[in-house]
C-alpha positions as CSV (number, residue, x, y, z in Angstrom):
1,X,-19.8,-13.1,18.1
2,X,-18.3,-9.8,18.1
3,X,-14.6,-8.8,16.9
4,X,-11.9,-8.0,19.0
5,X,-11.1,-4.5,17.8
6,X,-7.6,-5.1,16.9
7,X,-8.6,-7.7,14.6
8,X,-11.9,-6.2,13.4
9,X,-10.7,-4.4,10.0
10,X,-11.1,-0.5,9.5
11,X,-13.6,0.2,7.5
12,X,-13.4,3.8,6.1
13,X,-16.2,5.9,5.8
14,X,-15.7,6.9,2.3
15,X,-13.8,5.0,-0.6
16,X,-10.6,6.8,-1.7
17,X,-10.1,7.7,-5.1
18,X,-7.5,7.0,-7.5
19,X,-5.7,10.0,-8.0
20,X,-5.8,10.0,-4.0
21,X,-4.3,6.9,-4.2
22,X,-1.5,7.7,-7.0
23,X,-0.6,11.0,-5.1
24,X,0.0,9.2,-2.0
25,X,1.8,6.5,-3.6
26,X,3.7,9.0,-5.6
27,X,5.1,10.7,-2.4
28,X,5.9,7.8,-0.9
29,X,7.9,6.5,-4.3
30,X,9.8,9.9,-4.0
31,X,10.9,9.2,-0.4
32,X,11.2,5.5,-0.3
33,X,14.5,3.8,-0.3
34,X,16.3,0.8,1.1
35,X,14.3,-1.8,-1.1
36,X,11.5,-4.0,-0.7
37,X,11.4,-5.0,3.1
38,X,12.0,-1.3,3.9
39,X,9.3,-0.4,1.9
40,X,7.2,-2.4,3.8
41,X,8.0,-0.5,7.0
42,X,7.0,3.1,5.0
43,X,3.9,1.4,3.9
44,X,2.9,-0.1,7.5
45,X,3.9,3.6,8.8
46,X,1.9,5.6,6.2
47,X,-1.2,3.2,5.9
48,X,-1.7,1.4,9.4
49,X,-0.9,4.0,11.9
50,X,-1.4,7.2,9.8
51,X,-4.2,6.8,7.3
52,X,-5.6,3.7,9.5
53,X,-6.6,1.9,6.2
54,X,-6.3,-1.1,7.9
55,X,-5.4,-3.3,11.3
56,X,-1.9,-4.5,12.0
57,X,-3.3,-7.7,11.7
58,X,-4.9,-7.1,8.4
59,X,-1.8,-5.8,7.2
60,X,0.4,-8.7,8.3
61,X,-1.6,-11.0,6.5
62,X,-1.3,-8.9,3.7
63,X,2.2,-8.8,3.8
64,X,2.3,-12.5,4.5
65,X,0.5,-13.3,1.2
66,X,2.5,-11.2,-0.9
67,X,5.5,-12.5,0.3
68,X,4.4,-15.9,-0.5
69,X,4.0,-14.8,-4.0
70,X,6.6,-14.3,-6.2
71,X,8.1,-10.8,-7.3
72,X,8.6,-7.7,-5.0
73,X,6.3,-7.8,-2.1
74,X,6.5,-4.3,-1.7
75,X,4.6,-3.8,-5.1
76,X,2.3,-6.7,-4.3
77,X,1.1,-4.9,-1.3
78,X,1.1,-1.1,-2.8
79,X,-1.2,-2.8,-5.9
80,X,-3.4,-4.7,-2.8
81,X,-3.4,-1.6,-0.5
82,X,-4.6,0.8,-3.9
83,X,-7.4,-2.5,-4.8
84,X,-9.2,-2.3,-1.6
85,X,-9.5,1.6,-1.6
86,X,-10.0,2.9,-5.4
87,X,-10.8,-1.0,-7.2
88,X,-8.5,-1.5,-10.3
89,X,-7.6,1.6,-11.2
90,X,-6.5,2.3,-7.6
91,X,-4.3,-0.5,-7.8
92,X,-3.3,1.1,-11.3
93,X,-2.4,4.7,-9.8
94,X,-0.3,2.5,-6.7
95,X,2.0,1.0,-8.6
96,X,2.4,4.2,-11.3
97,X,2.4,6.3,-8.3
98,X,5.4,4.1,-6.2
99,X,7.1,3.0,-9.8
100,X,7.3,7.0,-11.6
101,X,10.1,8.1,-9.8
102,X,12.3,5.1,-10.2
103,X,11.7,4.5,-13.6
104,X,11.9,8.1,-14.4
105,X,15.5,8.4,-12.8
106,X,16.7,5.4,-15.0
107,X,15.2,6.5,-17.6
108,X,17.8,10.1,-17.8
């Protein structure tokens, strides 16, 4: 039986890379305040309607699961988001990419 489009998830045509990943992730490090649930909202912004990486649906779930687990969702679902597209070391260059900037600006 086919999907309903809405729920069918995107499949891209080509695999991003990591350093695609960790520059995207860097940017959005750099420009991403408020905290976890805000981030949230950048990452739906940047990687459901922009990029289309995924369905809203897929990314509610996603959302959903991380928040189950513990620690910062937000990171959960950068690391999840940089898995599916680049494998480990996508999920690597997410969360250097989104965790540089903070920890470079407590770091001086």
């Amino acid at each position: 039986m086919p999907q309903h489009p809405s729920t069918k998830a995107a499949t891209p045509s080509v695999h991003t890379c990591a350093w695609q990943v960790f520059w995207i992730f860097l940017r959005l490090g750099l420009t991403s305040f408020g905290g976890p649930v805000a981030h949230l909202g950048y990452f739906r912004d940047e990687f459901v309607q922009r990029r289309q990486w995924l369905t809203e649906r897929s990314y509610a779930d996603l959302v959903a699961l991380c928040q189950f687990l513990p620690g910062p969702a937000s990171s959960q679902v950068g690391m999840a988001l940089g898995l599916m597209r680049a494998g480990m070391p996508g999920a690597l260059a997410a969360w250097l990419g989104f965790t540089l900037p903070s920890a470079l600006v407590l770091a001086l």
